[in-house]
C-alpha positions in Angstrom: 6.8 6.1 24.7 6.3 5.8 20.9 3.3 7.4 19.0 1.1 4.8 17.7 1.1 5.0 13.9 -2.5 6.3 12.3 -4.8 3.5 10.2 -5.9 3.6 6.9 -7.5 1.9 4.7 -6.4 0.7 1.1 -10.5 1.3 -0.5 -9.3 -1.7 -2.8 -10.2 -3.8 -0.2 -14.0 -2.7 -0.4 -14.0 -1.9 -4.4 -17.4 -4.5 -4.5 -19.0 -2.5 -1.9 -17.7 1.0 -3.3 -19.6 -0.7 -7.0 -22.8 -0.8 -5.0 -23.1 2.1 -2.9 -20.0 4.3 -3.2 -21.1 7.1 -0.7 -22.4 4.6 2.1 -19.6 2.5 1.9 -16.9 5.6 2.4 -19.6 6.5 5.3 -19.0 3.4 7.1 -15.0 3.5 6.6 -15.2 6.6 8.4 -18.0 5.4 10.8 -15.6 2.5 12.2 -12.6 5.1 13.0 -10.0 4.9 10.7 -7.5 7.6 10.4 -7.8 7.9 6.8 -7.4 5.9 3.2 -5.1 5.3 0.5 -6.8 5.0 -2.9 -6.3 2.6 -6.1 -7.6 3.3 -9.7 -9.0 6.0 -9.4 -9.1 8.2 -12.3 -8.6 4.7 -14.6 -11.7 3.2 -13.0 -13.5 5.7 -10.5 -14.2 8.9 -10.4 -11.9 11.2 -8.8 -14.0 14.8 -8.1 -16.8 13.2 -6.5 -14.2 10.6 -4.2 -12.2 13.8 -3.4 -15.5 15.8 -2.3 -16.4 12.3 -0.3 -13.6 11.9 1.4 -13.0 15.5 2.9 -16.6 15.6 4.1 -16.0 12.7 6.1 -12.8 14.1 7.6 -10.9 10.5 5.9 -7.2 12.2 4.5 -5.5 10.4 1.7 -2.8 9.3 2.5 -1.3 7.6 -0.8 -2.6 6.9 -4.0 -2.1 3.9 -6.3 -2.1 5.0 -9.6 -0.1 4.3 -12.6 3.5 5.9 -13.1 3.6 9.5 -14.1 5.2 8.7 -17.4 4.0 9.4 -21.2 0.1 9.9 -21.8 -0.5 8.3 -17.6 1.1 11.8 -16.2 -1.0 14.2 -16.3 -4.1 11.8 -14.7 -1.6 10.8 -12.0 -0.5 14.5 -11.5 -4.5 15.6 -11.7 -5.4 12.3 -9.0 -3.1 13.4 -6.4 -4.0 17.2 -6.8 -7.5 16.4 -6.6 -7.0 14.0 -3.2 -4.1 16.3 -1.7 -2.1 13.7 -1.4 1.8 14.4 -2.2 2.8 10.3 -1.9 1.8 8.3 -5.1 1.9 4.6 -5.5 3.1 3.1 -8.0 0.9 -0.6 -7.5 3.2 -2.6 -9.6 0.1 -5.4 -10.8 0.4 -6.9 -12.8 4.1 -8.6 -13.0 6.0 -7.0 -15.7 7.4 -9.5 -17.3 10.6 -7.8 -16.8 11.1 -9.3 -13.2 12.5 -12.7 -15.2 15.9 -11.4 -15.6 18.7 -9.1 -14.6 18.9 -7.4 -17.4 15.1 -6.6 -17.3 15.0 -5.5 -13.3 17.7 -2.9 -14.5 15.2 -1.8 -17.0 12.4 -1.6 -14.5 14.8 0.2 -12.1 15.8 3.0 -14.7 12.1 3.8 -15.4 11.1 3.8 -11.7 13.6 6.8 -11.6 12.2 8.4 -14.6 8.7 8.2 -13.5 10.2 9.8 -9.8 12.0 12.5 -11.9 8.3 13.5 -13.3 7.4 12.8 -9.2 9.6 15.7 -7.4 9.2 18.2 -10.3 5.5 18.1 -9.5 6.4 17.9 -5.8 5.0 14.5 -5.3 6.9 11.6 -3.8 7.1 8.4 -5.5 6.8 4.5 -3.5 6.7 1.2 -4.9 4.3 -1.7 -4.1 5.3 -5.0 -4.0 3.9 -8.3 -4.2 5.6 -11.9 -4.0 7.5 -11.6 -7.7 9.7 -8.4 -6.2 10.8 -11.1 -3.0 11.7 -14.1 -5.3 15.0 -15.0 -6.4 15.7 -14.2 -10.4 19.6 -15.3 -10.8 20.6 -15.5 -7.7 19.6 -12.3 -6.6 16.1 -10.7 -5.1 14.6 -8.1 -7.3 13.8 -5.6 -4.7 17.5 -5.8 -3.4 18.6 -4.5 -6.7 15.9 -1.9 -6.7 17.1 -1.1 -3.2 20.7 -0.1 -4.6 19.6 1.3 -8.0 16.9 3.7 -7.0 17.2 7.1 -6.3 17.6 6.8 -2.5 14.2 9.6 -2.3 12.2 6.6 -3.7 10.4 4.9 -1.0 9.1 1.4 -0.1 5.1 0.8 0.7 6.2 -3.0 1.7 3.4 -5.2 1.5 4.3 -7.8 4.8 1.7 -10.4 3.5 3.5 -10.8 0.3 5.8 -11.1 1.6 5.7 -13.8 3.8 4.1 -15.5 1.1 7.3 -14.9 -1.0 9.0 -16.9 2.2 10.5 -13.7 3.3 10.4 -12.8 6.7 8.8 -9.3 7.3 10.3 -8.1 10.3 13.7 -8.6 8.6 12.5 -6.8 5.7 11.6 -3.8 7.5 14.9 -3.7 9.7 16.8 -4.0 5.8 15.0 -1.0 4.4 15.1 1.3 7.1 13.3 4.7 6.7 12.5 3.9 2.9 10.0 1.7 4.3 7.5 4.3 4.8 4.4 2.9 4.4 3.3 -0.6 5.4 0.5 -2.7 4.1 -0.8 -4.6 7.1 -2.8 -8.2 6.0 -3.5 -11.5 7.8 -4.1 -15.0 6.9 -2.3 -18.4 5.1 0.3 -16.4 3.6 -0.6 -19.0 0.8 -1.5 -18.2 -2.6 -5.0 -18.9 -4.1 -5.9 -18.9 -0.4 -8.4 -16.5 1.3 -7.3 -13.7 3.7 -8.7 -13.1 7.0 -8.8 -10.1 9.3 -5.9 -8.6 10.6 -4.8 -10.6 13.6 -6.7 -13.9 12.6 -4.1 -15.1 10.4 -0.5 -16.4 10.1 1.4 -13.3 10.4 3.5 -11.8 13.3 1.4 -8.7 13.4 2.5 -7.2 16.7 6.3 -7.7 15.7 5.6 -6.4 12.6 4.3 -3.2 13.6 6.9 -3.0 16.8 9.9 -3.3 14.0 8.2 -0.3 12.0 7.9 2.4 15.0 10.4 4.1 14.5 10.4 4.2 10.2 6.8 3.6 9.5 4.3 6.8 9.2 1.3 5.1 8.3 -0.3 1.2 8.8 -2.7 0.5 5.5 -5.5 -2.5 6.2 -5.4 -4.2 2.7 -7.4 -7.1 2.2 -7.5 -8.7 -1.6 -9.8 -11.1 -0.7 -11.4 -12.9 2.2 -13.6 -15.9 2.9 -16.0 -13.8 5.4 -17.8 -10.9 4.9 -15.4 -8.4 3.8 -16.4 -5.1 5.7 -16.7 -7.4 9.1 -13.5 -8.4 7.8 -12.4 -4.7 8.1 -13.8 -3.9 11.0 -12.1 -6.9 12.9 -8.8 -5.2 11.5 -9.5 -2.0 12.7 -10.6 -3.4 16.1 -7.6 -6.0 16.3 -4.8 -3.2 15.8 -6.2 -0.8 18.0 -7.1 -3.0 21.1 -3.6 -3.8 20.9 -2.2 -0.4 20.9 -0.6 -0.9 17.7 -2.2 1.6 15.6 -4.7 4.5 16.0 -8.1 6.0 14.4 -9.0 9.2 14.4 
């Protein structure tokens, strides 16, 4: 039988209750059993000593960080970030568009700087992943940007494939996983309209094929990452639901 994978949670899902009470908020992540966190902005917009010190108290790894590529006067915070969390996969977030997706020409651009910025990665011993969002699943051309990525990236770059985008995108996400294999190594796992300028919901409330989602990613996939941008209910029920949704279906496990 196949390991469940372990949860996390992407904290820019709670970043208005994080603004308010920082410590409690963390508290309660931990509180409803998740197997650990990936983080975004910090170091550009929250502190990253005081997160680290948080965090290992309440036994919550880090699993990935979203930060900015490790390239020209960004480096050394990126470098310091993932020291400071002990996590060895960085993020690159990709928000917002670069304006870049528009053409070929530009993609090929993006591409060759992806592989710089994962140069700067391994020599620091960190591995490098891409985000996406709907942009990177959208024709330019005749051709979908993150196929091109696919076949110009170093092949040690890795995927964090965001299924809600998607399926916005008109993408199918079980397909997507099956194309990218083992670089899809991280998934971020979101329910609802898959319609833009439309509310989330909790994980397994929504629109989304989460159980063959998560059965297509056993055998690739180390971690599941609850990511809600936005939702129309309370967002940390909204969590919870997730949390409770992926484990009562033996999809994903806490700690």
């Amino acid at each position: 039988m196949t390991q469940t994978k372990p949860i996390a949670l992407q904290l820019y899902t709670l970043r208005e209750a994080l603004a308010q009470d920082f410590d409690g908020t963390l508290r309660d992540v931990a509180d409803i059993g998740f197997a650990g966190v990936e983080t975004a902005f910090f170091g550009e917009d929250a502190p990253v000593e005081h997160a680290a010190a948080q965090l290992c108290a309440l036994g919550l790894p880090v699993c990935a960080a979203h930060v900015s590529l490790p390239l020209g006067n960004m480096r050394e915070m990126v470098l310091r970030t993932a020291e400071q969390f002990a996590c060895n996969q960085i993020v690159w977030h990709g928000w917002p568009q670069d304006e870049r997706y528009g053409t070929l020409a530009g993609i090929h651009q993006l591409a060759d700087e992806y592989n710089l910025a994962n140069e700067a990665a391994v020599a620091n011993g960190l591995q490098l992943g891409l985000h996406n969002h709907w942009w990177e699943m959208t024709e330019v051309e005749g051709q979908f940007p993150y196929q091109i990525l696919l076949e110009r990236l170093t092949p040690n770059v890795f995927f964090e494939l965001d299924t809600y985008w998607a399926k916005v995108a008109g993408r199918d996400p079980i397909a997507l996983i099956k194309e990218l294999g083992s670089r899809a190594r991280l998934l971020h796992i979101k329910d609802g309209p898959a319609v833009r300028h439309q509310p989330m919901t909790a994980v397994g409330a929504g629109t989304l094929d989460i159980v063959g989602i998560v059965q297509a990613a056993q055998d690739t996939t180390e971690w599941l990452i609850v990511e809600l941008d936005e939702c129309a209910t309370d967002m940390l029920t909204a969590v919870r639901e997730s949390f409770g949704y992926l484990t009562a279906q033996g999809l994903g496990r806490g700690r």
